[in-house]
N, C-alpha and C positions, 0 to 999 in steps of 0.2 A: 504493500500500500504506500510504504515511504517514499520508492522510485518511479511511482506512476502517476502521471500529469492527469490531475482532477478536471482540467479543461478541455484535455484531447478528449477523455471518455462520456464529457457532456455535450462535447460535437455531434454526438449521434441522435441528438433532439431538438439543439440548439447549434445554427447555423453559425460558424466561425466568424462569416462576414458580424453578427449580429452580437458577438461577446468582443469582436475588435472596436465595433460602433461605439458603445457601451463602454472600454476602454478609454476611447477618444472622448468622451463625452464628457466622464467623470475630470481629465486631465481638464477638458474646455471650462469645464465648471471650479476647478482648484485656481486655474488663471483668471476667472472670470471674478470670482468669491473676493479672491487675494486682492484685487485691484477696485472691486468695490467697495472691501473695508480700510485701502486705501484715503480714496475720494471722500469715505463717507467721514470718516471716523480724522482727515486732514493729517494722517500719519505722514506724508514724506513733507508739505509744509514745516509743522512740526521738527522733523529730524534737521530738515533744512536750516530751520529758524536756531534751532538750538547750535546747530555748527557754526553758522555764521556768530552770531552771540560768544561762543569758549572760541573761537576765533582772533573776537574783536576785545575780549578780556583775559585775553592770554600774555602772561609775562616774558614770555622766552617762544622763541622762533622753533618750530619741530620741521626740523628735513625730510626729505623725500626719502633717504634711508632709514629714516624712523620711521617714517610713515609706514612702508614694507614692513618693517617686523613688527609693528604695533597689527599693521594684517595679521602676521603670519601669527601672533600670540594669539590675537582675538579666534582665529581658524581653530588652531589646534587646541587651547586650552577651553575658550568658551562653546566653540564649535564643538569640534568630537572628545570632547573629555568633560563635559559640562561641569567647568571648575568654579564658576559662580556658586555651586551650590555647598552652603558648611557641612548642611549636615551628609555623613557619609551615605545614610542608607536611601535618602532621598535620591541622592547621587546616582545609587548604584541603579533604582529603582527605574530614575528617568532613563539612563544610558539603556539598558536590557528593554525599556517599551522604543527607544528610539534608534537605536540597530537591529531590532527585532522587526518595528514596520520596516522598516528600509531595504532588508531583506523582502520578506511577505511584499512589499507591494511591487520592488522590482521583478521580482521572480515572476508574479502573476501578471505582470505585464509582457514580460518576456515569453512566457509560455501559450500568452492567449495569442500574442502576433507573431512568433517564427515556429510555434511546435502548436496550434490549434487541433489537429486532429492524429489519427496512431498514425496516418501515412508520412506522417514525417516523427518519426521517432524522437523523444524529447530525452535529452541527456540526465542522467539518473542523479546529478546534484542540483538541477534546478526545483524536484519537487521537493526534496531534501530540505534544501534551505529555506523552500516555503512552511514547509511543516515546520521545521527549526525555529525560523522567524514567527512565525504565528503562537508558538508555546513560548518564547522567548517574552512575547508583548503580554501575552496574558502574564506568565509570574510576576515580571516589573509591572502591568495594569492593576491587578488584582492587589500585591502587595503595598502599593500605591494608594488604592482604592479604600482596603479597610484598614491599612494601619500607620501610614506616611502622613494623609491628606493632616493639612492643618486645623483644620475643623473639626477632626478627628482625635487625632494624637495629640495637639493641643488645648482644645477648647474645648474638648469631651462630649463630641455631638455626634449623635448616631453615623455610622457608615453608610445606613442606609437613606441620609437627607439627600435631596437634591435641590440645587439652584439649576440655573442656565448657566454657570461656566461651568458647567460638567457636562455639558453636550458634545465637546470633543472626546473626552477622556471614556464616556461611558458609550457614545456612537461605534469608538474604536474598538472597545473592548467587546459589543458586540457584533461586530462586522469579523472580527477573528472569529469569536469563538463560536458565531454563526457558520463561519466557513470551514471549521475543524469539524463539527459538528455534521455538514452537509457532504462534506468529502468523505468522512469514515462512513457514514449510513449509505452514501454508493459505493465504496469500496466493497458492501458486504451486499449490495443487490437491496436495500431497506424500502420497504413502501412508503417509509418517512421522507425520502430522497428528495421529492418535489417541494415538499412543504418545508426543509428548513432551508433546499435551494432560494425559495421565493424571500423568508427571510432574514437569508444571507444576502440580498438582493437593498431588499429592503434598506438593511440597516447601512451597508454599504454607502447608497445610494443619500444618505443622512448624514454620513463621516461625512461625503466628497462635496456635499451638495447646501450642508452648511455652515458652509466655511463666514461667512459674512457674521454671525449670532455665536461663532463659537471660538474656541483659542487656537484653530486651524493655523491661522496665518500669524499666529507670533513665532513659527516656528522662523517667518520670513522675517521681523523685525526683530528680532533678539541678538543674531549677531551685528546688524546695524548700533542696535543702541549699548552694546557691547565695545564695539569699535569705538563708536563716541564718545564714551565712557572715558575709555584708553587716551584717547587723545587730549581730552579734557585736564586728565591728570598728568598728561607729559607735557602741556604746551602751560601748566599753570593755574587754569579758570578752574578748577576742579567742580564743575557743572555747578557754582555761587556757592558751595558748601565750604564753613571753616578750615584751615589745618588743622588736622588730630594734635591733641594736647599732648604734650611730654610724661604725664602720669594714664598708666593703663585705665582701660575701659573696665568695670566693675559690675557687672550683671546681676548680681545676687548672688546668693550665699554660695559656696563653695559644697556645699552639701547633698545639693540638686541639682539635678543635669539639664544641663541648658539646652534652649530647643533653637537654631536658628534657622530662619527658614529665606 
């Protein structure tokens, strides 16, 4: 079941042209989403406003070779190492859901548009890594869900509240495990096959589609305001916030374990 393409064997009901459509659609709806909560919400104004501002109150001139490694830190440390975050297990929790989609959605991208059905055989680590990715997202989701969230673990409020910024986190964690769910009940022939295809569909279709209402597209301003960030504090304006005093920061007692989040 590991090495075999859950898309090629829904080819035989459901036309390739029609899950590549579908493909394209959701991607057209991720660009479309992204750039209306641009417009709406005046994010790149904003980002703009704010650079030109630690720009025009900067004490010290930052080069074009600082510029690059202030990239290449923002990449690699806030990027794929998500080192903004203190605490550890949040850390671990985001990284495991966000190499875990990244897997899961390349894969099944790739298998719906170069390997769609058996007559072109689908290389035995692409479903692999789909599966991989997809159990990867649910442990970082799920442990995220009931014992990370700040709501949660510090404020002692049921796992099971929901607001609207959970629309991304909880759309996701059902569009996996809708699709873990609809792949294993075909893998075994299940009469169930249609019906949690439809709501693998569904929930899907909720990840991709509302990005506008949901925290989709911070995944696209975080390293922007990350970079900003950086530069803020190399060129001087430290985004209008004081220098840190010469005596440590003091949290509370030493007794209890601090939560930052």
């Amino acid at each position: 079941m590991f090495t075999s393409n859950p898309f090629a064997e829904l080819s035989a009901s459901i036309p390739p042209t029609v899950m590549q459509t579908y493909i394209a659609f959701m991607i057209l709806m991720v660009a479309g989403g992204t750039l209306f909560d641009v417009w709406h919400k005046k994010s790149a104004k904003y980002f703009i406003d704010n650079w030109r501002n630690a720009k025009n109150k900067g004490t010290q001139q930052v080069s074009g070779g600082e510029m690059v490694s202030l990239a290449i830190q923002t990449a690699v440390v806030d990027g794929l190492t998500s080192g903004e975050f203190c605490s550890a297990q949040r850390r671990i929790a985001h990284l495991l859901t966000m190499y875990g989609f990244l897997a899961y959605a390349i894969t099944t991208a790739i298998m719906v548009i170069w390997y769609p059905t058996p007559a072109t055989p689908t290389p035995a680590i692409l479903p692999q890594l789909w599966y991989i990715g997809a159990l990867t997202v649910c442990l970082g989701g799920y442990w995220f869900w009931f014992f990370i969230r700040v709501d949660v673990a510090a404020e002692g409020n049921s796992p099971f509240r929901i607001v609207r910024a959970d629309l991304f986190i909880l759309s996701l964690l059902a569009s996996v495990t809708l699709g873990l769910i609809w792949a294993t009940l075909q893998a075994t022939d299940s009469s169930w096959t249609n019906v949690f295809l439809g709501l693998y569909l569904i929930a899907t279709t909720v990840l991709f589609g509302s990005v506008p209402w949901s925290k989709f597209a911070h995944m696209f301003f975080k390293p922007a305001a990350a970079f900003e960030k950086r530069v803020a504090e190399a060129n001087g304006s430290r985004s209008n916030l004081p220098k840190p005093t010469d005596k440590p920061e003091i949290f509370g007692s030493t007794d209890q374990q601090t939560r930052h989040y």
